[in-house]
C-alpha positions as CSV (number, residue, x, y, z in Angstrom):
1,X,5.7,-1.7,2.7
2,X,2.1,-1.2,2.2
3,X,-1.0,-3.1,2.2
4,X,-0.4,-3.3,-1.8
5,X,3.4,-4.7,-1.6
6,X,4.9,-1.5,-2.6
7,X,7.4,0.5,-0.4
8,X,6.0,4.2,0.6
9,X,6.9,7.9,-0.6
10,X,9.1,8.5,1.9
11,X,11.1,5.2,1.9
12,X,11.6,5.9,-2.1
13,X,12.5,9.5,-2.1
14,X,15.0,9.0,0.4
15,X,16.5,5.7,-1.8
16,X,16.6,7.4,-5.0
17,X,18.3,10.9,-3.6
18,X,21.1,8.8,-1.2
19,X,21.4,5.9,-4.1
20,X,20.1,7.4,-7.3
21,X,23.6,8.7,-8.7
22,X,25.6,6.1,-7.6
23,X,23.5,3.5,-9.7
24,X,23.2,5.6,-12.3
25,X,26.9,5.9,-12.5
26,X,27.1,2.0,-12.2
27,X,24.5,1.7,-15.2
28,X,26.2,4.7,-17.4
29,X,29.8,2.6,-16.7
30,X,28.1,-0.7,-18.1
31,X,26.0,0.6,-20.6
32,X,28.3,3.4,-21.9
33,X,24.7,5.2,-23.0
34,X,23.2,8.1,-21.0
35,X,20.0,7.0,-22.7
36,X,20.3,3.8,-21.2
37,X,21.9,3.7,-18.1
38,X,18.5,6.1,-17.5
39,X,16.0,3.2,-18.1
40,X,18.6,0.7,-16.4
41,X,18.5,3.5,-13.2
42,X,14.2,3.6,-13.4
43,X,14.5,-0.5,-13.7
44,X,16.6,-0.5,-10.4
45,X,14.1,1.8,-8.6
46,X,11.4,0.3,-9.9
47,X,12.0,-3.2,-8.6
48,X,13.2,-1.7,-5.0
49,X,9.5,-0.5,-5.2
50,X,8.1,-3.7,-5.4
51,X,10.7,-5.8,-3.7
52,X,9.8,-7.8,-0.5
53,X,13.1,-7.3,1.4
54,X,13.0,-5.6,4.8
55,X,16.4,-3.6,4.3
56,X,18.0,-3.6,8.4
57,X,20.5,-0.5,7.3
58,X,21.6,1.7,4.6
59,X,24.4,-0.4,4.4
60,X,22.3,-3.4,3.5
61,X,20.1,-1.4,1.2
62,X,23.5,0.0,-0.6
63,X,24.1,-3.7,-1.2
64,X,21.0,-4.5,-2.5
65,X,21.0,-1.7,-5.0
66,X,24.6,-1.0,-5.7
67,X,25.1,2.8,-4.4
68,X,27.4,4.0,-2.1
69,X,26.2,6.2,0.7
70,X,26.6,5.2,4.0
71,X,24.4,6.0,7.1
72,X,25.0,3.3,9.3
73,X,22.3,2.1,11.7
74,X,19.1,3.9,9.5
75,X,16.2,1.3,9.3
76,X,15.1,1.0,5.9
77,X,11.2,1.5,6.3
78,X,11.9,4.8,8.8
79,X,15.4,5.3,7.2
80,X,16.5,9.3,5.9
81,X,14.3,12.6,6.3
C-alpha cells in the first residue's frame, strides 16, 4: 500500500483479473441483476483498494474477497504479473 492508504496498479489489476469474475458471479447469484451485481463487483474492488489488510497469499486474498483462483504462496503486495 501506498503512502496515501490505497493499494498500487499492479496489486489491483492482478486482483480484479484473478478475482473479478468469480465475484461478479457471487454478486449476479445474490442480486439476480447484471446491473447490479456490476456496482456490487466495483463496491468489492473498491474497498480492496482502500483496505488495510496485508493479504499473506492468494488464498487469503480469495477469502477476503470471495473469488476462487488459487496460486498458493503469491504475496499479496508482489503477488501475479
Amino acid at each position: 500500500m501506498d503512502k496515501a492508504g490505497t493499494r498500487d496498479e499492479k496489486f489491483m489489476r492482478y486482483a480484479m483479473g484473478a478475482h473479478g469474475s468469480s465475484v461478479y458471479l457471487v454478486a449476479l447469484a445474490q442480486t439476480r441483476s447484471e446491473h447490479n451485481a456490476q456496482d456490487v463487483a466495483q463496491d468489492v474492488f473498491c474497498r480492496l483498494l482502500t483496505d488495510a489488510t496485508s493479504f499473506t497469499s492468494d488464498e487469503h486474498l480469495r477469502a477476503r474477497d470471495g473469488a476462487h483462483a488459487p496460486a498458493p504462496g503469491a504475496q499479496a503486495d508482489e503477488a501475479g504479473p
